[in-house]
DRENNU-21910 format. One line per field, with one value per residue (C-alpha): residue number from 1; y, x, z. Coordinates in nm, 4 decimals, always signed. Example, Ala and Ser with C-alpha at 12.3 -4.5 7.8 and 13.67 -1.06 7.14 Angstrom:
<sites>
num [1, 2]
c2 [-0.4500, -0.1060]
c1 [+1.2300, +1.3670]
c3 [+0.7800, +0.7140]
</sites>
This chain:
<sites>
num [1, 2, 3, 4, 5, 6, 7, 8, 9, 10, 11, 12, 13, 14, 15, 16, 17, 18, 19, 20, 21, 22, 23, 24, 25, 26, 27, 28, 29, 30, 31, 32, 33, 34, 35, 36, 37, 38, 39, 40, 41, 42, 43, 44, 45, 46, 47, 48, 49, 50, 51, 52, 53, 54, 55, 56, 57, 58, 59, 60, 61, 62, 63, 64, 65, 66, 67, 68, 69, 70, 71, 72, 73, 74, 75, 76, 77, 78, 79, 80, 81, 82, 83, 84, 85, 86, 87, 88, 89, 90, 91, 92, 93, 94, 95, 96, 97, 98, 99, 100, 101, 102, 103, 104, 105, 106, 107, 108, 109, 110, 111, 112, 113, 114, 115, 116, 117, 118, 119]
c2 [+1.6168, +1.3101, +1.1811, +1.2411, +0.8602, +0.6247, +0.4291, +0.4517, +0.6557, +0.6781, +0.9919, +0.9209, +0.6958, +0.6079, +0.4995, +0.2801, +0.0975, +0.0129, -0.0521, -0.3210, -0.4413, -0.5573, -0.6209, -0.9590, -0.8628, -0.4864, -0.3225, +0.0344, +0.2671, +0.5611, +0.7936, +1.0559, +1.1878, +1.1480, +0.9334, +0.6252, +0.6083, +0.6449, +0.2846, +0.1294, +0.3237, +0.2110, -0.1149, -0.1293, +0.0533, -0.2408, -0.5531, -0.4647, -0.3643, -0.7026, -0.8579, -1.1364, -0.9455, -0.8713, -1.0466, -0.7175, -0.4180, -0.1690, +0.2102, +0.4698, +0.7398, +1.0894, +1.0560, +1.4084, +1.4076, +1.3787, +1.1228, +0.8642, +0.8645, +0.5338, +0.3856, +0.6120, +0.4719, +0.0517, -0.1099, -0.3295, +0.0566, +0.1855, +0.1347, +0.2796, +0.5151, +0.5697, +0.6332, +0.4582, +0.2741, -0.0048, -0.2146, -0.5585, -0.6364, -0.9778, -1.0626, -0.7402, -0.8018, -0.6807, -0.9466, -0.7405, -0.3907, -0.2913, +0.0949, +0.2333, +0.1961, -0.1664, -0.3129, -0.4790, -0.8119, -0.7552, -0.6093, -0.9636, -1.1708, -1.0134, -1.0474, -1.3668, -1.4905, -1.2466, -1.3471, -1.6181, -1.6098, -1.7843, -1.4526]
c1 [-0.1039, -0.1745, -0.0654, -0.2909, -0.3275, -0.6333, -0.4766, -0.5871, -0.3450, -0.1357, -0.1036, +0.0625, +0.3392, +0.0753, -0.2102, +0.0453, +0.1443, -0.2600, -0.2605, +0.0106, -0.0919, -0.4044, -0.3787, -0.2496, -0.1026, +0.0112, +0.1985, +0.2639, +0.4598, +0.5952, +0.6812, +0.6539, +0.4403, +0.7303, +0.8257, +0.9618, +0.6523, +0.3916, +0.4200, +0.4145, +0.1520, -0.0493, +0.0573, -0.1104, -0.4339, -0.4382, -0.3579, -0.6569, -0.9213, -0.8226, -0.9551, -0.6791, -0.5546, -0.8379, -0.6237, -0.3928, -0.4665, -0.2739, -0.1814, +0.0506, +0.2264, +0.3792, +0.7829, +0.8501, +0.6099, +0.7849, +0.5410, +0.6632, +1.0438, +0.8599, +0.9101, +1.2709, +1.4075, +1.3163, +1.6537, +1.4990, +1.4934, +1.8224, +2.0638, +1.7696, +1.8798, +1.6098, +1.2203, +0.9742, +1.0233, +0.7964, +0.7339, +0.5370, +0.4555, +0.2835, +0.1564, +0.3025, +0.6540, +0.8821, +0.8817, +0.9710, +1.1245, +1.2441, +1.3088, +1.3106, +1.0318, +0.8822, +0.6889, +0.3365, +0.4854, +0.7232, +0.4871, +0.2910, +0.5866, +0.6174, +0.2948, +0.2991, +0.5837, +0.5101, +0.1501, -0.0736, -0.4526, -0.5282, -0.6420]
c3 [+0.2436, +0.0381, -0.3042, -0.5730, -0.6501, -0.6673, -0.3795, -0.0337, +0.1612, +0.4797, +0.6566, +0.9881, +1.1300, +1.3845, +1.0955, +0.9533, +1.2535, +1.3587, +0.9767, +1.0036, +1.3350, +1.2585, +0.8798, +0.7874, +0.4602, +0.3695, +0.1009, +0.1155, -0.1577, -0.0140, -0.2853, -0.4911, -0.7998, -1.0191, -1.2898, -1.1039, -0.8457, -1.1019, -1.2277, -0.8993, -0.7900, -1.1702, -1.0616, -0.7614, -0.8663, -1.1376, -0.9207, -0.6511, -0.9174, -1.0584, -0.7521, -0.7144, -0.4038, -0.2441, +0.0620, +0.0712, +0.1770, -0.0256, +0.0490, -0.0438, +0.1644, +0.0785, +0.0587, +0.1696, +0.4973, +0.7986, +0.9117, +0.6198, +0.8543, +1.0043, +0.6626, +0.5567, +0.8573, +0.8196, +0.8525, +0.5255, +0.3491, +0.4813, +0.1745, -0.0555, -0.2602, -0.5045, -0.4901, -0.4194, -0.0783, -0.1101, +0.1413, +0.2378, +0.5817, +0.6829, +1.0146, +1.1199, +1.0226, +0.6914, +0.4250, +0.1191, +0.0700, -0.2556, -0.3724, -0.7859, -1.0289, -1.0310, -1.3443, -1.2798, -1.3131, -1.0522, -0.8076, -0.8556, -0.8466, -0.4803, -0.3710, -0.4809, -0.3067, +0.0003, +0.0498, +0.0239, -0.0738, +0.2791, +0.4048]
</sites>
């Protein structure tokens, strides 16, 4: 089961690992289709048409599938309380997690600060 978003998505714990593994720069929203998600998810759609972050590779994942328990169970994700689970990885490593609805702007301030251009 997928999300019905424009967003590439992740369906397995196991995808997501090769994902991060041999991506440089990832950001993955693991949510819902609910009313904090959906502006995250907008958000992202937006900020790779843009082209600016062509560097990235973003996805999404399904909250409620037991595969996403890679991402529920992040020590960066374990006080999270609230949907979406966002995460950045770099290099293979957690840079960023943040959980709740995020504006545009603060998606870009992340990947801004999270990733450089350089690939």
């Amino acid at each position: 089961m997928t999300l019905d978003t424009p967003i590439k998505h992740v369906t397995s714990a196991q995808e997501l690992k090769e994902l991060i593994t041999r991506t440089k720069n990832v950001m993955v929203c693991c949510g819902r289709m609910g009313p904090m998600c959906l502006p995250v998810y907008d958000a992202m759609d937006e900020l790779q048409k843009d082209g600016g972050y062509d560097h990235v590779e973003f996805r999404d994942m399904l909250f409620d599938d037991p595969e996403s328990a890679y991402i529920r169970q992040l020590p960066e994700c374990a006080t999270f309380r609230g949907l979406p689970f966002t995460v950045y990885w770099k290099d293979g490593k957690v840079v960023k997690a943040t959980s709740s609805i995020q504006t545009k702007e603060q998606v870009q301030g992340i990947l801004d600060a999270s990733f450089s251009n350089q690939g």
